[in-house]
Backbone as CSV, one residue per row, in Angstrom:
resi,resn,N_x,N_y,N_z,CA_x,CA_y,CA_z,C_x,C_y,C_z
1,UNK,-27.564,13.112,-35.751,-28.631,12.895,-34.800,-28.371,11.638,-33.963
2,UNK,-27.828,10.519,-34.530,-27.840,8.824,-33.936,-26.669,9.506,-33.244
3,UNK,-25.788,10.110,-33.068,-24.492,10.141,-32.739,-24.958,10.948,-31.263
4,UNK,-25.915,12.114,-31.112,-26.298,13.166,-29.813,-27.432,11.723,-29.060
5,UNK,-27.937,10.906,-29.778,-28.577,10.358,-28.916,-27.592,9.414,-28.702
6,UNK,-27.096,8.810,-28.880,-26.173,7.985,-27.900,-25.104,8.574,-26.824
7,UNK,-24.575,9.482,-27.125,-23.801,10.837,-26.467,-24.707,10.709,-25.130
8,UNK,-25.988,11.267,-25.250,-26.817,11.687,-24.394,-27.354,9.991,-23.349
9,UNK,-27.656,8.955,-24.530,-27.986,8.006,-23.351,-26.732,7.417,-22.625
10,UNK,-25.299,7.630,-23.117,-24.216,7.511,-22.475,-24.192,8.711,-20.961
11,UNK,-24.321,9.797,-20.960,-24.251,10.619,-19.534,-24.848,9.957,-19.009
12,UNK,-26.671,9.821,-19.524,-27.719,9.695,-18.550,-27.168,7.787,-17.977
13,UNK,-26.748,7.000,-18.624,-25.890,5.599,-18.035,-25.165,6.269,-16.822
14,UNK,-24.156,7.300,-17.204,-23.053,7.290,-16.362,-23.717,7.968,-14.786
15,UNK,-24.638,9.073,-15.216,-24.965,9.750,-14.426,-26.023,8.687,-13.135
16,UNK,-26.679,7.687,-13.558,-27.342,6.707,-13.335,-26.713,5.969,-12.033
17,UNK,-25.430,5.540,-12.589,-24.445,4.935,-12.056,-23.722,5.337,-11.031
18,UNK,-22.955,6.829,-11.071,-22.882,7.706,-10.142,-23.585,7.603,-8.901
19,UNK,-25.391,7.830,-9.150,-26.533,8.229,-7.963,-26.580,7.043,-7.001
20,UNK,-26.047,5.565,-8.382,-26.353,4.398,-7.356,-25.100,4.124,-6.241
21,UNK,-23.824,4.938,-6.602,-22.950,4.579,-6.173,-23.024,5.604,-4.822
22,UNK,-23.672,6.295,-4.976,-23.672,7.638,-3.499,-24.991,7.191,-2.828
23,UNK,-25.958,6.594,-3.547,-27.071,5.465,-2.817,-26.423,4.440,-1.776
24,UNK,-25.285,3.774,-2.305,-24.292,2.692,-1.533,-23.816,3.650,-0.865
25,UNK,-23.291,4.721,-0.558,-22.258,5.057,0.082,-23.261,5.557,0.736
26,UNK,-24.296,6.253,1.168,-25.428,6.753,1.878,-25.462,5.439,3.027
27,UNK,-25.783,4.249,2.350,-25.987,3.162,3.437,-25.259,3.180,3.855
28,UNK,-23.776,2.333,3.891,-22.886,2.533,4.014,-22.489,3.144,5.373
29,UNK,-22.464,4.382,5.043,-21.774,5.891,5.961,-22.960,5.692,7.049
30,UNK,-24.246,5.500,6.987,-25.493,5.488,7.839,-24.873,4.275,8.436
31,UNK,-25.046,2.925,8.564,-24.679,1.562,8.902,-23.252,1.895,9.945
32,UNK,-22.225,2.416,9.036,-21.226,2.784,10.428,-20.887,4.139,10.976
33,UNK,-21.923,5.010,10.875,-21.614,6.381,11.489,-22.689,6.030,12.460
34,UNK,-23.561,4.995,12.307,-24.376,4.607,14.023,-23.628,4.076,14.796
35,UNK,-22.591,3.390,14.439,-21.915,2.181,15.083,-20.563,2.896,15.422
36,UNK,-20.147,3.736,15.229,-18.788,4.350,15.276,-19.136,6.030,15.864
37,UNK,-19.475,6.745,17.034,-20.111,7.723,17.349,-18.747,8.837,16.993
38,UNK,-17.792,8.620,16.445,-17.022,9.634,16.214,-16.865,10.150,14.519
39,UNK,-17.904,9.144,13.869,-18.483,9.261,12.183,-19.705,9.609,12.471
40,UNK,-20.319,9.704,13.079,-21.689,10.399,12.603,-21.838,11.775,12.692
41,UNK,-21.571,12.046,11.630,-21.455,13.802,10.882,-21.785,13.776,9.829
42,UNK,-22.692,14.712,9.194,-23.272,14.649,8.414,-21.562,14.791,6.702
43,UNK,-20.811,15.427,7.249,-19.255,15.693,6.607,-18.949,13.804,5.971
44,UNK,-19.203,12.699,7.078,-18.780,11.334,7.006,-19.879,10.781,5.713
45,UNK,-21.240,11.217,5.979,-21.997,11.114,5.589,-21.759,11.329,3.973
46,UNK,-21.395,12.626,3.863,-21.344,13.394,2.184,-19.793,12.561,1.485
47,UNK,-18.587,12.349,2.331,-17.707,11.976,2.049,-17.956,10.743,1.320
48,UNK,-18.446,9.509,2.439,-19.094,8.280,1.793,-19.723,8.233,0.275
49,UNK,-20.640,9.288,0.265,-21.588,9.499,-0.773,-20.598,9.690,-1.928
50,UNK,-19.649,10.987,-1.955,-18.993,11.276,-2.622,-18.120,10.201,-3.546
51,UNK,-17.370,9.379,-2.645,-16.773,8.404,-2.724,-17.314,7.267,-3.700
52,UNK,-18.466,7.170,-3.209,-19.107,5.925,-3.981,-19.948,6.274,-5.667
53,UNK,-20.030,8.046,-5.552,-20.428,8.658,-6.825,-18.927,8.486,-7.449
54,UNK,-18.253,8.959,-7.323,-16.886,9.040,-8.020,-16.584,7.666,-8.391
55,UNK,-16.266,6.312,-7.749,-16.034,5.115,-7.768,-17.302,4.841,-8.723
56,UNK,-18.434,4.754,-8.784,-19.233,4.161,-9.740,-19.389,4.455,-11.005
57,UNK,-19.087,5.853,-11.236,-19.062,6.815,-12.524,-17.998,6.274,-13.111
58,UNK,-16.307,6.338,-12.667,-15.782,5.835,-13.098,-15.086,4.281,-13.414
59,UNK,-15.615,3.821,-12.391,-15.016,2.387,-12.353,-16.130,1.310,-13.230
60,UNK,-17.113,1.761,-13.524,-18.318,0.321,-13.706,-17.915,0.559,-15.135
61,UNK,-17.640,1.634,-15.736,-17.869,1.592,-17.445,-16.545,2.111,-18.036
62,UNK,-15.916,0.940,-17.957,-14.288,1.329,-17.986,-14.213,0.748,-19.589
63,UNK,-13.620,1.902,-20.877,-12.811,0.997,-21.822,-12.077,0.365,-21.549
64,UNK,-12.345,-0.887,-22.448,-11.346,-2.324,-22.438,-10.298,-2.313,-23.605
65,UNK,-9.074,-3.183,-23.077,-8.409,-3.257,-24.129,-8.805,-4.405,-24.981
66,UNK,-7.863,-3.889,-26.276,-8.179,-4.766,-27.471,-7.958,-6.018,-27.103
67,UNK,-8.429,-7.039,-27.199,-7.787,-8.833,-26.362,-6.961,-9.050,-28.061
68,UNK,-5.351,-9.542,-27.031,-4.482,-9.547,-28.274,-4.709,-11.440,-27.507
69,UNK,-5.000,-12.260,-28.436,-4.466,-13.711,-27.857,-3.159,-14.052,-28.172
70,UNK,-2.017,-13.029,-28.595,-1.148,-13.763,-28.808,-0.078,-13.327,-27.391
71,UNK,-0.654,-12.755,-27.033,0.007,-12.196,-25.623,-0.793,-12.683,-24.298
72,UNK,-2.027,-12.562,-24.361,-3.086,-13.013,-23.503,-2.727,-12.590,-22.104
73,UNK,-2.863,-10.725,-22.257,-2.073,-10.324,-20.745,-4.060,-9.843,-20.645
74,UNK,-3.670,-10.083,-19.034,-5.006,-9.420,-18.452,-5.570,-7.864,-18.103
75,UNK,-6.516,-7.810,-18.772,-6.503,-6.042,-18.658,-6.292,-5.825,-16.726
76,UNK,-5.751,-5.151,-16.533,-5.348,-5.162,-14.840,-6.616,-3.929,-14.694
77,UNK,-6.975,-2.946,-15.638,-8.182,-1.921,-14.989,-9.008,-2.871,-14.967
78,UNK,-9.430,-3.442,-15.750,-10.947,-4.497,-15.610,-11.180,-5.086,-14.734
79,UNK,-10.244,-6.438,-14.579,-10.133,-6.733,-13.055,-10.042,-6.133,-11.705
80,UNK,-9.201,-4.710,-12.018,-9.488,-3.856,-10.954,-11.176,-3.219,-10.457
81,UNK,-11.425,-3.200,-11.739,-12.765,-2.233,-11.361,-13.787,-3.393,-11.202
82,UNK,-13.883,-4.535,-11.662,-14.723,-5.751,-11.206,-15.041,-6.036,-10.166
83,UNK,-13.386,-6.293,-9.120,-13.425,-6.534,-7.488,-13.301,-5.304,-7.285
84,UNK,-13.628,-3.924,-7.203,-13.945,-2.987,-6.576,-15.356,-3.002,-6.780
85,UNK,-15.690,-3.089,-7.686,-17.477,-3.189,-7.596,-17.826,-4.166,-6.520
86,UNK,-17.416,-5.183,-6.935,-17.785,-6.987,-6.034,-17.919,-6.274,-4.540
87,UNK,-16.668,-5.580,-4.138,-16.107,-5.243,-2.713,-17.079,-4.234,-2.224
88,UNK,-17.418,-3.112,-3.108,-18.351,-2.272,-2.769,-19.793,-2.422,-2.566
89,UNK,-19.575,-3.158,-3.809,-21.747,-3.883,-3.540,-21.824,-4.727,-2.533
90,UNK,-21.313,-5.667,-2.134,-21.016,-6.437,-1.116,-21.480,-6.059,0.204
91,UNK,-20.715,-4.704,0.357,-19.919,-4.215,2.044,-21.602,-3.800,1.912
92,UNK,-22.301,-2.991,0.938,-23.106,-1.671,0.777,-24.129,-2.769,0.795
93,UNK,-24.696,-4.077,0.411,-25.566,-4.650,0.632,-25.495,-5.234,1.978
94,UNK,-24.400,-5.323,2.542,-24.917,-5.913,3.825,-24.982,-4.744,4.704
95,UNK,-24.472,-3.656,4.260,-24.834,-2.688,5.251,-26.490,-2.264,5.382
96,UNK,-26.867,-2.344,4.129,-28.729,-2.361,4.214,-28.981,-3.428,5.009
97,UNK,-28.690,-5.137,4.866,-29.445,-5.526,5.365,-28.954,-5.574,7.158
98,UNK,-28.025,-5.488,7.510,-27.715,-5.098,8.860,-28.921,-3.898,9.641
99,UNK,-29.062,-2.929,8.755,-29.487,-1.079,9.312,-31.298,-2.086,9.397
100,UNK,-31.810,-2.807,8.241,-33.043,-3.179,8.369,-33.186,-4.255,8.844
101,UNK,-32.562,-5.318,9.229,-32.791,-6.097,10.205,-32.252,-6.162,11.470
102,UNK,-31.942,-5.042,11.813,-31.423,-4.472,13.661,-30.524,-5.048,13.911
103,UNK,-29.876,-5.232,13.303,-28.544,-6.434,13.753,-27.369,-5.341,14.674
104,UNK,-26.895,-5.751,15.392,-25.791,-5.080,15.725,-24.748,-6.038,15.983
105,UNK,-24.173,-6.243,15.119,-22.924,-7.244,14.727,-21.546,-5.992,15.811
106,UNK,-20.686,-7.257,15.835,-19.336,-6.658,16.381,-18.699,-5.747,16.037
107,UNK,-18.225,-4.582,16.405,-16.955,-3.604,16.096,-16.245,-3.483,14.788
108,UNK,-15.665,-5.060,14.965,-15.091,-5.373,14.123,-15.586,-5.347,12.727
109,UNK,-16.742,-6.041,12.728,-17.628,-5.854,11.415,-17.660,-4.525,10.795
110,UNK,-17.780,-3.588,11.650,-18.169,-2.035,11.131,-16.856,-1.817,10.756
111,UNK,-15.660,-1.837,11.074,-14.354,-0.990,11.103,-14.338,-1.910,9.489
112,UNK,-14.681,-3.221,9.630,-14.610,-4.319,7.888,-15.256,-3.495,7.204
113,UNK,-16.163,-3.142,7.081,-17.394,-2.382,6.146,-16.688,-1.099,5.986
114,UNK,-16.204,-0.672,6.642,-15.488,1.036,6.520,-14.440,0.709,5.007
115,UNK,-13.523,-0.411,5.818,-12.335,-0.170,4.860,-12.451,-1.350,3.477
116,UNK,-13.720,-2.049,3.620,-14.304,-2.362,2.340,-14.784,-1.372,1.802
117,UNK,-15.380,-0.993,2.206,-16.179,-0.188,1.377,-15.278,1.012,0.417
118,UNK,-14.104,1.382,1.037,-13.448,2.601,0.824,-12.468,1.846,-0.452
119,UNK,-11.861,0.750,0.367,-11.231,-0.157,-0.666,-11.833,-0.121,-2.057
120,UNK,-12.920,-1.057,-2.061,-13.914,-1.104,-3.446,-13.566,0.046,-4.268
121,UNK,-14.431,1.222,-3.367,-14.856,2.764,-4.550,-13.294,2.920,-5.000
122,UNK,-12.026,2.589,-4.030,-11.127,3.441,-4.497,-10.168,2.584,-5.394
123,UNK,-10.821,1.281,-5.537,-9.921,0.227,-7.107,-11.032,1.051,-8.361
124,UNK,-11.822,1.239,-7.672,-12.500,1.433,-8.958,-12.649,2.720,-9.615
125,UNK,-11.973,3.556,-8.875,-11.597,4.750,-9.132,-10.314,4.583,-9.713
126,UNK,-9.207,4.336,-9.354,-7.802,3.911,-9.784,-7.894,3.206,-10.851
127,UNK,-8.942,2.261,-11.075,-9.614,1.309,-12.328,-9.882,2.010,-13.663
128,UNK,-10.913,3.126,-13.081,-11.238,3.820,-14.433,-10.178,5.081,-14.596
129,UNK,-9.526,5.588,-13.996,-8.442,6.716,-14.105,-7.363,5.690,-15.147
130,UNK,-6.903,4.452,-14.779,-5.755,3.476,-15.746,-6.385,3.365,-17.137
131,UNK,-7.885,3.164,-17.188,-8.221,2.875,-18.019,-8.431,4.145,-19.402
132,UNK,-8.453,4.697,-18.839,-9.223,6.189,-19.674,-7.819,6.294,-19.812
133,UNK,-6.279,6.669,-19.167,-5.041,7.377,-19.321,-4.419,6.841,-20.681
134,UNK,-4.962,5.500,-21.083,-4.428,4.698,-21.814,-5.358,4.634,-23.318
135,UNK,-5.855,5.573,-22.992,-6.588,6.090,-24.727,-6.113,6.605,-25.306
């Protein structure tokens, strides 16, 4: 029984995690598919989403390795999936507060937010794929 309920509050974590990560990528894709008129498709839209479900599911709840101190090497998924989170929450919080405080920042900013944002989900995808291969 202790074993299906943890099973079960483990999906409902992961699944959790996932919604918030296609929540970010929703802003996100909204913030520069206004600003970029050759992304606003609803296709840019689902992609984003996609992206940031996949990247959060796998990258936030990555097994760690055993810490050997006599070697003291750095888990490289952990750190990977850390600054892909950092990079993703980042881009995805300022893309909210940009969309709600009317800002229309430079070009440049948006094309930054694109390939942050993509960056992030996709260490942290590469993050949790290293991490899981190595079980």
């Amino acid at each position: 029984m202790r074993f299906g309920v943890r099973k079960a509050a483990h999906v409902f974590e992961r699944v959790g995690l996932a919604m918030a990560g296609a929540a970010c990528g929703l802003f996100v894709g909204a913030y520069v598919g206004s600003a970029i008129p050759a992304l606003t498709t609803q296709g840019f839209l689902l992609l984003m989403m996609g992206l940031g479900c996949a990247g959060f599911y796998l990258g936030i709840d990555t097994p760690q390795l055993p810490f050997d101190e006599a070697h003291g090497s750095i888990d490289a998924a952990e750190l990977l999936s850390s600054a892909g989170t950092l990079c993703a929450t980042v881009t995805a919080f300022a893309s909210v507060a940009i969309i709600l405080l009317r800002l229309e920042p430079h070009s440049a900013l948006t094309w930054l937010a694109l390939i942050g944002w993509i960056g992030g989900v996709v260490m942290q995808i590469v993050a949790g794929a290293k991490a899981r291969m190595r079980k």
